[in-house]
TIGULUM-88889 format. One record per atom (N, C-alpha, C, O, CB): residue in three letters; residue number from 0; x, y, z. Coordinates in steps of 0.05 Angstrom, whole numbers, plus 5000, padded with zeros to 4 digits. Atoms other than C-alpha are relative to their C-alpha. Glycine has a CB too. Example, Ala and Ser with C-alpha at 12.3 -4.5 7.8 and 13.67 -1.06 7.14 Angstrom:
PT  aa   i    X    Y    Z
PT ALA   0 5018 4976 5000
PT ALA   0 5246 4910 5156
PT ALA   0 5018 5024 5000
PT ALA   0 5039 5024 5013
PT ALA   0 4980 5001 5025
PT SER   1 4984 4976 4999
PT SER   1 5273 4979 5143
PT SER   1 4985 5022 5014
PT SER   1 4995 5044 5018
PT SER   1 5009 5009 4971
This chain:
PT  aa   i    X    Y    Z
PT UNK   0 4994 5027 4996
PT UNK   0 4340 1554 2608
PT UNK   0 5006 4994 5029
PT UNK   0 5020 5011 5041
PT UNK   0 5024 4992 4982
PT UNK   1 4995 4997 4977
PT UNK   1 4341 1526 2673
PT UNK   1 5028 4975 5004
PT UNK   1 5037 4957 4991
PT UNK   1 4970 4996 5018
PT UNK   2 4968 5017 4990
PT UNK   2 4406 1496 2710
PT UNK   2 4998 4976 5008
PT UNK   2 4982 4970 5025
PT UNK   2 5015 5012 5025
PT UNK   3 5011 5023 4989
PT UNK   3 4413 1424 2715
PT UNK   3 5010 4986 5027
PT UNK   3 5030 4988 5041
PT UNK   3 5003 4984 4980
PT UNK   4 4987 5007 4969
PT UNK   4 4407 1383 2773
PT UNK   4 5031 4975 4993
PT UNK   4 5041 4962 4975
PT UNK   4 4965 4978 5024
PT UNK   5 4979 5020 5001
PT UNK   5 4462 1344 2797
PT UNK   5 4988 4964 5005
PT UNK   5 5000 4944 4999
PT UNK   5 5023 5011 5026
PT UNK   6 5004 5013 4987
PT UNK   6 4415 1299 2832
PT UNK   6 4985 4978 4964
PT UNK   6 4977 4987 4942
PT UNK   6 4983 5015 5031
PT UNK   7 5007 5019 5019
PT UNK   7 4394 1236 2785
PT UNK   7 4967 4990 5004
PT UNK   7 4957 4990 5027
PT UNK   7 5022 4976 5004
PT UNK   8 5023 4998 4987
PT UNK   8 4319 1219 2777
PT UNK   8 4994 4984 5017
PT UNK   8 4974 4987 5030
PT UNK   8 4983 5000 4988
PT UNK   9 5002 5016 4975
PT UNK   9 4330 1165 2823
PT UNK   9 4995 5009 5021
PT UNK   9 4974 5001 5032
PT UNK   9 5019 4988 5005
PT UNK  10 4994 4989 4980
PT UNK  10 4345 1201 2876
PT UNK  10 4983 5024 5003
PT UNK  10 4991 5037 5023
PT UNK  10 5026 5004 5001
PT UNK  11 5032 4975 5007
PT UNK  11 4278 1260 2860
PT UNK  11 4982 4978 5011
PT UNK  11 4960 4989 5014
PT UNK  11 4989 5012 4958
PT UNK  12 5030 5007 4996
PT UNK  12 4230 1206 2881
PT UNK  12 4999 4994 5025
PT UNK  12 5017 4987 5040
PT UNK  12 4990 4977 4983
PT UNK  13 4997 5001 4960
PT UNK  13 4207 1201 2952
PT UNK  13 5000 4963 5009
PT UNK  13 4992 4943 4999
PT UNK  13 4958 5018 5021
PT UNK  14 4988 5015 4979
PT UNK  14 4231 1155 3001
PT UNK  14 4979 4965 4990
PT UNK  14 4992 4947 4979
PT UNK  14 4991 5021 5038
PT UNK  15 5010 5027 5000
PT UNK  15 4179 1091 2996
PT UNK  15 4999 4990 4970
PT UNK  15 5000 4965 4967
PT UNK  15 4971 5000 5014
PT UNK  16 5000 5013 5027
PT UNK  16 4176 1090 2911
PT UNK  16 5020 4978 5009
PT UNK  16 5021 4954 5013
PT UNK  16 5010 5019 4973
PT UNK  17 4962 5009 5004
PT UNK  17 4252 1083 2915
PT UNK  17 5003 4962 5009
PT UNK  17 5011 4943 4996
PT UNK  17 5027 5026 5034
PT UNK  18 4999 5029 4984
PT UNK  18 4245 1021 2968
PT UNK  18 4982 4979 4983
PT UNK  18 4989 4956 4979
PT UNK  18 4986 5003 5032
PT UNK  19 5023 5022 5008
PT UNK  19 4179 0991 2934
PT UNK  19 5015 4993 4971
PT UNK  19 5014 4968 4966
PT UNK  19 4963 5015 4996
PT UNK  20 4986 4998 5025
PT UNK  20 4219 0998 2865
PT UNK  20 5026 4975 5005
PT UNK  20 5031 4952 4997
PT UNK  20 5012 5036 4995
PT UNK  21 4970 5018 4984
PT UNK  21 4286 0972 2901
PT UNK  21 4989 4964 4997
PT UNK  21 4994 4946 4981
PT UNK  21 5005 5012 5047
PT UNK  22 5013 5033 4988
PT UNK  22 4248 0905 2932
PT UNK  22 4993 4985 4971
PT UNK  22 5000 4962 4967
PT UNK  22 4963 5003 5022
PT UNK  23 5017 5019 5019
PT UNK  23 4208 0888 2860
PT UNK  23 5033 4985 4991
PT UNK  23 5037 4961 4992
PT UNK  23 4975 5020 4967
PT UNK  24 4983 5009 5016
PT UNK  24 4279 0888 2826
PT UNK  24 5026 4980 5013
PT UNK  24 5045 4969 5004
PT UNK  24 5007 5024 4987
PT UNK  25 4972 5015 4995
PT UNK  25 4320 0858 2875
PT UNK  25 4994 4974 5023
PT UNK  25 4977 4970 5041
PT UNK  25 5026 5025 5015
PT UNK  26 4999 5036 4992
PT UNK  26 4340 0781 2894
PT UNK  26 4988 5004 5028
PT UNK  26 4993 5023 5043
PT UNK  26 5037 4982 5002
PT UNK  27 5008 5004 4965
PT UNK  27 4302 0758 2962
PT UNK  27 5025 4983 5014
PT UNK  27 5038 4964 5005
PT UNK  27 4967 4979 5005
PT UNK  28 4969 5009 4985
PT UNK  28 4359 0746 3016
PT UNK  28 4995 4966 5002
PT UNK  28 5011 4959 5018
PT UNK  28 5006 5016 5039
PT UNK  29 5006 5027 5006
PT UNK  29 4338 0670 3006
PT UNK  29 5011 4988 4980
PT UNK  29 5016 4964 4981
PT UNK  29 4976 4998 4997
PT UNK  30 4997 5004 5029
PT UNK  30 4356 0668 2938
PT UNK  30 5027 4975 5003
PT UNK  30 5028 4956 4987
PT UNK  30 5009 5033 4982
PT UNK  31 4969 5019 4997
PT UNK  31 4431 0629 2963
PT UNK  31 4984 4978 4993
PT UNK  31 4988 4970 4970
PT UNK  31 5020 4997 5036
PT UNK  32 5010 5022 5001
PT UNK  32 4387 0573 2968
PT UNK  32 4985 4980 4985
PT UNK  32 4977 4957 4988
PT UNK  32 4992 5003 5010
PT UNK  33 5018 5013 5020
PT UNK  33 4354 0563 2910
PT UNK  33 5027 4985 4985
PT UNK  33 5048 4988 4997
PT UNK  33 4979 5024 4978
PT UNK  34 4975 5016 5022
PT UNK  34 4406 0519 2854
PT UNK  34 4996 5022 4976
PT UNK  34 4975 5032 4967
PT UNK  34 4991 4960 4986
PT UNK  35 5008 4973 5023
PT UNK  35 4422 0571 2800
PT UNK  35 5003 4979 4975
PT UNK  35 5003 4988 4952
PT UNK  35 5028 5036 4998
PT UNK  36 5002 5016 5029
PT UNK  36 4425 0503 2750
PT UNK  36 4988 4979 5009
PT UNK  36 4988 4975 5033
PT UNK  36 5028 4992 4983
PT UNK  37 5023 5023 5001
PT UNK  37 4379 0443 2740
PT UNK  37 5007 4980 4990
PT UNK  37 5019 4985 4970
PT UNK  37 4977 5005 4986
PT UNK  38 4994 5020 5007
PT UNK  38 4390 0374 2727
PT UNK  38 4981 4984 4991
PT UNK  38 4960 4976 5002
PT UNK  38 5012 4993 5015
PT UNK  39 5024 5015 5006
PT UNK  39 4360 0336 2684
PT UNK  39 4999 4971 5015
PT UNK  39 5018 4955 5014
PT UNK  39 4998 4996 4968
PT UNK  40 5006 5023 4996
PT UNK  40 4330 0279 2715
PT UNK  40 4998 4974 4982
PT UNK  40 5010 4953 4983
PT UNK  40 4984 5004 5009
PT UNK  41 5009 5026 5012
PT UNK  41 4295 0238 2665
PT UNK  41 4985 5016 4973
PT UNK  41 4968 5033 4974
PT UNK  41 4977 4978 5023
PT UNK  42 5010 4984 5026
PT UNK  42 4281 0261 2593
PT UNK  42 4975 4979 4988
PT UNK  42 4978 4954 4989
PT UNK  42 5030 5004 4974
PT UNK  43 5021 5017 5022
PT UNK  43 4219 0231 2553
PT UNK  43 4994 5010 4974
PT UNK  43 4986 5033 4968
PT UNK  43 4973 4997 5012
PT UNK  44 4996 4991 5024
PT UNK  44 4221 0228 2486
PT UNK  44 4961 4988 4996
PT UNK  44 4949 4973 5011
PT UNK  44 5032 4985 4979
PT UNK  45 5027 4997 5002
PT UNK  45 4145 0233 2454
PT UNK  45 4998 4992 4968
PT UNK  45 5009 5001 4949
PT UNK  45 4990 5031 5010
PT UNK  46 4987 5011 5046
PT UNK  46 4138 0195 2379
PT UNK  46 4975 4986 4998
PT UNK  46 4958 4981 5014
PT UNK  46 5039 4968 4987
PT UNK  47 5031 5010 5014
PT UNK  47 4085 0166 2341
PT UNK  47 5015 4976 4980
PT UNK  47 5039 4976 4977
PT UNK  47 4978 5032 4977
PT UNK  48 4988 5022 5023
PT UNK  48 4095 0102 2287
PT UNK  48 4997 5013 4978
PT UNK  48 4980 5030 4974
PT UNK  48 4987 4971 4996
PT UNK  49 4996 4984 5030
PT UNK  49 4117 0122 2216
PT UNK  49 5014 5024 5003
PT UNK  49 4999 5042 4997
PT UNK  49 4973 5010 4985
PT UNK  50 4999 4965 4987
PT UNK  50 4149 0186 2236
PT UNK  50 5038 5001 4993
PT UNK  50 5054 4991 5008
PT UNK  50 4988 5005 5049
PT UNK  51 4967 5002 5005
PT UNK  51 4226 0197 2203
PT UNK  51 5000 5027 5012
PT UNK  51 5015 5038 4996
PT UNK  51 5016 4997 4964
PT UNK  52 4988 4990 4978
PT UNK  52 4233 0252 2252
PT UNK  52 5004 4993 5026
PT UNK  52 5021 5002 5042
PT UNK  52 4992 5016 5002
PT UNK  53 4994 5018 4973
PT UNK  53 4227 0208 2309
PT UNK  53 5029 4982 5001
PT UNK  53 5043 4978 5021
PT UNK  53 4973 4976 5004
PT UNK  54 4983 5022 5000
PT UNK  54 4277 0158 2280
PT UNK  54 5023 5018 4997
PT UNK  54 5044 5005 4997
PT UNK  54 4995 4976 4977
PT UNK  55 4982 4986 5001
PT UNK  55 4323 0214 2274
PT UNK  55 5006 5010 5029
PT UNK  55 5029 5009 5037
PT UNK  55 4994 5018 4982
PT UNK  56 4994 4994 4980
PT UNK  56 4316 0240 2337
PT UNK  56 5009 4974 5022
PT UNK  56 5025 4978 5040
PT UNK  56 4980 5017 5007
PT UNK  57 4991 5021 4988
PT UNK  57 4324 0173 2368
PT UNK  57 5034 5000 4991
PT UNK  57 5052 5006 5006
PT UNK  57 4982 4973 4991
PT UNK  58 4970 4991 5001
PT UNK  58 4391 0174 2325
PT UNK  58 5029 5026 5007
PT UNK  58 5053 5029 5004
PT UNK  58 4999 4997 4981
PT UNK  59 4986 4977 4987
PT UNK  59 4409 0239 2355
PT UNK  59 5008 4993 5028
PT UNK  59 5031 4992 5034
PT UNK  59 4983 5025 5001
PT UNK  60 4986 5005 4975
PT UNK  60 4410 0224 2428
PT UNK  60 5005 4976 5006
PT UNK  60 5010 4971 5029
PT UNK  60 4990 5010 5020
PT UNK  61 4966 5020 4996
PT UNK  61 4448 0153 2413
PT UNK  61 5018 5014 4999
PT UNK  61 5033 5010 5018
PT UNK  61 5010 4978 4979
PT UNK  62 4971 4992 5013
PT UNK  62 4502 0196 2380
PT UNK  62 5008 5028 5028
PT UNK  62 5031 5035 5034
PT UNK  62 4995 5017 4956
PT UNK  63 4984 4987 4983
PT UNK  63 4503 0246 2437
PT UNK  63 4995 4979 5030
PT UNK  63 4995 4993 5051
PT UNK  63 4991 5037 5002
PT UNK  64 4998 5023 4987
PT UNK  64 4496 0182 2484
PT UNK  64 4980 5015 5025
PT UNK  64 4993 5021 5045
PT UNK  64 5034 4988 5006
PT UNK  65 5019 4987 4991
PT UNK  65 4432 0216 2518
PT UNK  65 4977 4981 5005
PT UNK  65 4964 4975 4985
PT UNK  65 4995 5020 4983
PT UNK  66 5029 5018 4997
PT UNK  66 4373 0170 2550
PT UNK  66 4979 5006 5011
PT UNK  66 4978 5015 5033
PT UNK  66 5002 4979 5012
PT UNK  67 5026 4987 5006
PT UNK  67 4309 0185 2543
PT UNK  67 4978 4972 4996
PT UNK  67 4980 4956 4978
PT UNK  67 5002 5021 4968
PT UNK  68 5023 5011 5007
PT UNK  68 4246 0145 2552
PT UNK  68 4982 5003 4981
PT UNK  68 4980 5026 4972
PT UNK  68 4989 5000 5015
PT UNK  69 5004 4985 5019
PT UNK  69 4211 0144 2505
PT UNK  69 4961 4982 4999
PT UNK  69 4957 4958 5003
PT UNK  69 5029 4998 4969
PT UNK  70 5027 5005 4998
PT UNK  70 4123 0142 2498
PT UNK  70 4990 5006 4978
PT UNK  70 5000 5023 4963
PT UNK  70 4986 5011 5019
PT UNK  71 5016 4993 5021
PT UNK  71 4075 0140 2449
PT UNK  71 4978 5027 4999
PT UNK  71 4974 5036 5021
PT UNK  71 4986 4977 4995
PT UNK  72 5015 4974 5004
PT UNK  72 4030 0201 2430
PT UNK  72 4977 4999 5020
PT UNK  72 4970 5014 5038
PT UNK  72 4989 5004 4969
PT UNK  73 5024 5005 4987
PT UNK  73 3970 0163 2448
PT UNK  73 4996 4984 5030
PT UNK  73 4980 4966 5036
PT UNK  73 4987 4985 4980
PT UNK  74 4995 5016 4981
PT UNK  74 3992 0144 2513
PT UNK  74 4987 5015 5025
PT UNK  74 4994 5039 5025
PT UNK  74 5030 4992 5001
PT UNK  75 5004 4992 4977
PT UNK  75 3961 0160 2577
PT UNK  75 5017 5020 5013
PT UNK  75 5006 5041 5021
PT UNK  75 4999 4980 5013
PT UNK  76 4987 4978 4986
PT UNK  76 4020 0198 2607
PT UNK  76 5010 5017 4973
PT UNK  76 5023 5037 4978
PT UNK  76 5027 4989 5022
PT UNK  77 4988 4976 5013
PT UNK  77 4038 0234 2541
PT UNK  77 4965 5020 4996
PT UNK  77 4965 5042 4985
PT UNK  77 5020 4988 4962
PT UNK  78 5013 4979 4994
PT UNK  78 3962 0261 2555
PT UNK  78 5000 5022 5017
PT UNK  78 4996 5046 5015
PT UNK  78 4987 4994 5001
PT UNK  79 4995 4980 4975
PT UNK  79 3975 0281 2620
PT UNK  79 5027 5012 5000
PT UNK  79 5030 5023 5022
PT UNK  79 4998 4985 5026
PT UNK  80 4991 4981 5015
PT UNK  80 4040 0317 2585
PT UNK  80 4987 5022 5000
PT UNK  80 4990 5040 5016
PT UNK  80 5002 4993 4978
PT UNK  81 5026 4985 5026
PT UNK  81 3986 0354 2540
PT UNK  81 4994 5016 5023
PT UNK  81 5000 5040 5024
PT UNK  81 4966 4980 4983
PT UNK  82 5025 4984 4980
PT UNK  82 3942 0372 2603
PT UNK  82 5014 5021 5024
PT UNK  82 5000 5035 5038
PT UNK  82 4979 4973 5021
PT UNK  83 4980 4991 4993
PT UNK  83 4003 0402 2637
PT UNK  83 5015 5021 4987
PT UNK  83 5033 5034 4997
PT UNK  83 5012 4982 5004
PT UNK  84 4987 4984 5008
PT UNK  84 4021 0444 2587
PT UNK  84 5026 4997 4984
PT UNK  84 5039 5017 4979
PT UNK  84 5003 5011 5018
PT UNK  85 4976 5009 5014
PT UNK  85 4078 0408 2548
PT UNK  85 4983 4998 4971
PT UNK  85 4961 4986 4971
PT UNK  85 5016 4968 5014
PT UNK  86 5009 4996 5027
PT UNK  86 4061 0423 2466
PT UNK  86 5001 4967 4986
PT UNK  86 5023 4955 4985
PT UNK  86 5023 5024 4985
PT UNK  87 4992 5036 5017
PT UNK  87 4056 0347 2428
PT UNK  87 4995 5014 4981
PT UNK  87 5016 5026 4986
PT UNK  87 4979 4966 5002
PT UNK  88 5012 4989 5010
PT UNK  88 4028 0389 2370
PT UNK  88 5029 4987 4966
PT UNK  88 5026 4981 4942
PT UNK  88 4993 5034 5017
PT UNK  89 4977 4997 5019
PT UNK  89 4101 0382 2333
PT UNK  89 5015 4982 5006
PT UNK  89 5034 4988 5020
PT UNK  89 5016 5024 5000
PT UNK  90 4982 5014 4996
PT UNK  90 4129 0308 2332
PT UNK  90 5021 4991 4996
PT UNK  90 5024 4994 4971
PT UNK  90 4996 4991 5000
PT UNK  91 5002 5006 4970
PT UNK  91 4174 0280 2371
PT UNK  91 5007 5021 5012
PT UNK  91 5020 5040 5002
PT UNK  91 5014 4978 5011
PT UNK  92 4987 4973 4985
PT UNK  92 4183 0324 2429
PT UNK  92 5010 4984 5022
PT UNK  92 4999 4964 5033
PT UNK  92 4978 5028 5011
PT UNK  93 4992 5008 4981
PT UNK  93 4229 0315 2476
PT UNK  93 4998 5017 5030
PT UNK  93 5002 5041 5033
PT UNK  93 5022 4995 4992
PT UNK  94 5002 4981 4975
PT UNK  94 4218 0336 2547
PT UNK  94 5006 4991 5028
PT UNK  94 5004 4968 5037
PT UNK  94 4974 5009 5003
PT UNK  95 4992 5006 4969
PT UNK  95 4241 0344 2621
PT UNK  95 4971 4991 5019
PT UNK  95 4974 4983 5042
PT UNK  95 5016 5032 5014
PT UNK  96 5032 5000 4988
PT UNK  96 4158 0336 2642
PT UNK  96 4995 5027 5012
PT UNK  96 4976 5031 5028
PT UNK  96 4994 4976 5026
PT UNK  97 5004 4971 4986
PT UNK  97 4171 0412 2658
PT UNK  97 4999 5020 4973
PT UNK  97 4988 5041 4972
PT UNK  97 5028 5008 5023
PT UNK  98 4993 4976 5024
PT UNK  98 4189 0446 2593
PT UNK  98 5008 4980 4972
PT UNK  98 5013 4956 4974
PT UNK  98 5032 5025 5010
PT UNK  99 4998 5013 5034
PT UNK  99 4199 0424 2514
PT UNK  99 5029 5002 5002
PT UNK  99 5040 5024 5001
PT UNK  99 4983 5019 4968
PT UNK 100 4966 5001 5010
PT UNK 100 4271 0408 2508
PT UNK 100 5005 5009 4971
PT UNK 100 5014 5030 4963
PT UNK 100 5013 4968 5001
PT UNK 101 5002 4998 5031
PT UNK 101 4266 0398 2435
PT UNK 101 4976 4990 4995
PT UNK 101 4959 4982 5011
PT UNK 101 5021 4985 4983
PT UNK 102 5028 5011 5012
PT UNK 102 4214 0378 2387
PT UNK 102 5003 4994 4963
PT UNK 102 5026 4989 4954
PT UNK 102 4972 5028 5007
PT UNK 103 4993 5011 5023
PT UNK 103 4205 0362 2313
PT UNK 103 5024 4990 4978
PT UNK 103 5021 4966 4970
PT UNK 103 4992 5011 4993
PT UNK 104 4977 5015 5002
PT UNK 104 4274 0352 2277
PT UNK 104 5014 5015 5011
PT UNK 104 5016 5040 5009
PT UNK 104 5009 4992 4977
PT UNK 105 4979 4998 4981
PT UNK 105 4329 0343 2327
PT UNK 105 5025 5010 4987
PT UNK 105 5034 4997 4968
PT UNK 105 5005 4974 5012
PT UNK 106 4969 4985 5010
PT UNK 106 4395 0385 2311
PT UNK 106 5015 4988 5022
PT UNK 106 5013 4995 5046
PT UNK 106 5003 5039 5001
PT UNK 107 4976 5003 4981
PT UNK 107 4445 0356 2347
PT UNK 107 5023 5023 5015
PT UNK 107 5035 5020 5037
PT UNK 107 5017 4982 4985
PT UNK 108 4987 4975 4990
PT UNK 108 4483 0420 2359
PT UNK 108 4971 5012 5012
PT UNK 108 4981 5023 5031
PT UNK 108 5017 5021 4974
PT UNK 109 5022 4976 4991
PT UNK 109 4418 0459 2381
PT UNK 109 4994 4984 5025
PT UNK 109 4992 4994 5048
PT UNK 109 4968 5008 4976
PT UNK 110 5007 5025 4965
PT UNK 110 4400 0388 2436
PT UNK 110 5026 5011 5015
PT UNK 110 5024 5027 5035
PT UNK 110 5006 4950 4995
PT UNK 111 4983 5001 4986
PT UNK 111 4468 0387 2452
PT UNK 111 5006 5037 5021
PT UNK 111 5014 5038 5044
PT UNK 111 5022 4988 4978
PT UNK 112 5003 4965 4992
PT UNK 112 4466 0476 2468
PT UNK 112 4973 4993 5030
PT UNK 112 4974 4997 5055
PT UNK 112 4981 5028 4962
PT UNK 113 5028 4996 4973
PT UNK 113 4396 0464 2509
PT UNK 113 5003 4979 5024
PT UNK 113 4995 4987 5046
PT UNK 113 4962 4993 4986
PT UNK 114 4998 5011 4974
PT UNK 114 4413 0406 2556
PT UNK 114 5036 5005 5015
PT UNK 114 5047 4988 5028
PT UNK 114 4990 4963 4994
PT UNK 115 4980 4999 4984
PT UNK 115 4481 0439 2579
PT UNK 115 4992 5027 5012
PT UNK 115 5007 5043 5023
PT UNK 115 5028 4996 4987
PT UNK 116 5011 4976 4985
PT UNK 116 4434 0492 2603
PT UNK 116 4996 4987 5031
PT UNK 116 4988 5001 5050
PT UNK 116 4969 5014 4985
């Protein structure tokens, strides 16, 4: 049986892994600068007519007193949504024009969890 090292395998690999390894995993000295939280600007809510998940989610962010524009499916900018990468697939969805906030029925505890992100 052979004797073990003291040395850790970190410290077995030569000189440039270590650094190239180091750099992938760690913050760029810039990083101060970025905002480590996001504000929502302007929410748009996304709904169709006939739709008792829409009228629910409308009664969700009255009750957490939350304003949100709000467009139709077939609307010009809820295509250019679509073409961007925002899901309509599951109505309504609510969104920052960056990412799906929520979408089909609104939990008021689960809204209220994702926009104090």
């Amino acid at each position: 049986m052979k004797p073990r090292s003291s040395q850790s395998v970190e410290t077995t690999e030569p000189e440039p892994f270590r650094r190239e390894f180091h750099e992938t995993f760690t913050a760029p000295d810039d990083l101060e600068t970025v905002p480590t939280t996001t504000s929502v600007t302007q929410l748009t809510l996304v709904t169709t007519d006939d739709c008792h998940f829409c009228e629910r989610a409308r009664e969700v962010l009255a009750s957490l007193g939350v304003a949100a524009r709000e467009i139709s499916v077939g609307s010009e900018e809820a295509q250019e949504l679509s073409a961007r990468g925002i899901p309509l697939a599951f109505l309504p969805v609510l969104t920052d024009g960056v990412r799906v906030v929520a979408y089909g029925r609104l939990s008021e505890k689960r809204l209220r969890k994702e926009l104090d992100r």
